[in-house]
C-alpha positions as CSV (number, residue, x, y, z in Angstrom):
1,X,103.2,103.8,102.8
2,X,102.2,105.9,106.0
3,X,103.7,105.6,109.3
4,X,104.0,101.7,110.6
5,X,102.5,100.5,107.1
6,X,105.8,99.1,106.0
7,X,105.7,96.7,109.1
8,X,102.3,95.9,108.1
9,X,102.9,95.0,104.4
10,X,105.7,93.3,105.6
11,X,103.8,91.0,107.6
12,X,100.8,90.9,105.2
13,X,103.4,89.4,102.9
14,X,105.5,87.1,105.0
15,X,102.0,85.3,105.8
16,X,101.2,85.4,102.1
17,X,104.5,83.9,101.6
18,X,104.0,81.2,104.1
19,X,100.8,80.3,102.8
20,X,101.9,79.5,99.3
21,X,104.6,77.4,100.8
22,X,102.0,75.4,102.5
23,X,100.3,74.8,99.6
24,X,103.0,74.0,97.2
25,X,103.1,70.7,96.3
26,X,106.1,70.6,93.7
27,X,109.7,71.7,94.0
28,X,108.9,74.5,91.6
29,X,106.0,76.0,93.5
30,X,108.1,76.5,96.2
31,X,110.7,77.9,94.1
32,X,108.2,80.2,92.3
33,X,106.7,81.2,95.5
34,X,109.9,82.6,96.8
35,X,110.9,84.2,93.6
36,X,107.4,86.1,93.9
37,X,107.5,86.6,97.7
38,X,111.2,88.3,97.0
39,X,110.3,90.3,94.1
40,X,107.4,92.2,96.1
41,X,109.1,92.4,99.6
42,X,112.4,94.3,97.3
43,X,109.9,96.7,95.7
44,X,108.2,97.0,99.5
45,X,111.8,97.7,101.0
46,X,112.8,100.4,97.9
47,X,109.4,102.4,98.1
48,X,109.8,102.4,101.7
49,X,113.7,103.9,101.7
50,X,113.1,106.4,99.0
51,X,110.4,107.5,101.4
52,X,112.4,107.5,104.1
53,X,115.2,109.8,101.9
54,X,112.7,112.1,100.8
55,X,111.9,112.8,104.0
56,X,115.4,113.2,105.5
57,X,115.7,115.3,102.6
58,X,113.0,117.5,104.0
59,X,113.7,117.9,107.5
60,X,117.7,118.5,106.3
61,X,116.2,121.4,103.8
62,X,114.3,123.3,107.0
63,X,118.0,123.7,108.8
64,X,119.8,126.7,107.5
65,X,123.1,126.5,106.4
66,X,126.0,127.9,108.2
């Protein structure tokens, strides 16, 4: 994920998520919908802070120590 993609994805998948809630028809779909729709947004948000630390990590190895 590049710069602002995370916000996209996140979107991409909240209207992916709302979508299967309009078509669920059964207390299960619904149920099965958000067990889906929270399993991908948790992988989203960890790929997206381990980016996030590697680059801190980055920009805190280019300052020298004192």
């Amino acid at each position: 994920m590049g710069v602002g993609s995370y916000t996209k994805a996140v979107a991409a998948s909240q209207r992916r998520f709302q979508t299967a809630l309009k078509r669920a028809r059964t207390r299960q779909a619904v149920l099965n919908a958000y067990w889906k729709h929270k399993k991908e947004h948790e992988r989203m948000l960890a790929k997206h802070l381990k980016e996030e630390f590697s680059e801190t990590n980055r920009r805190k190895n280019k300052i020298a120590p004192r």
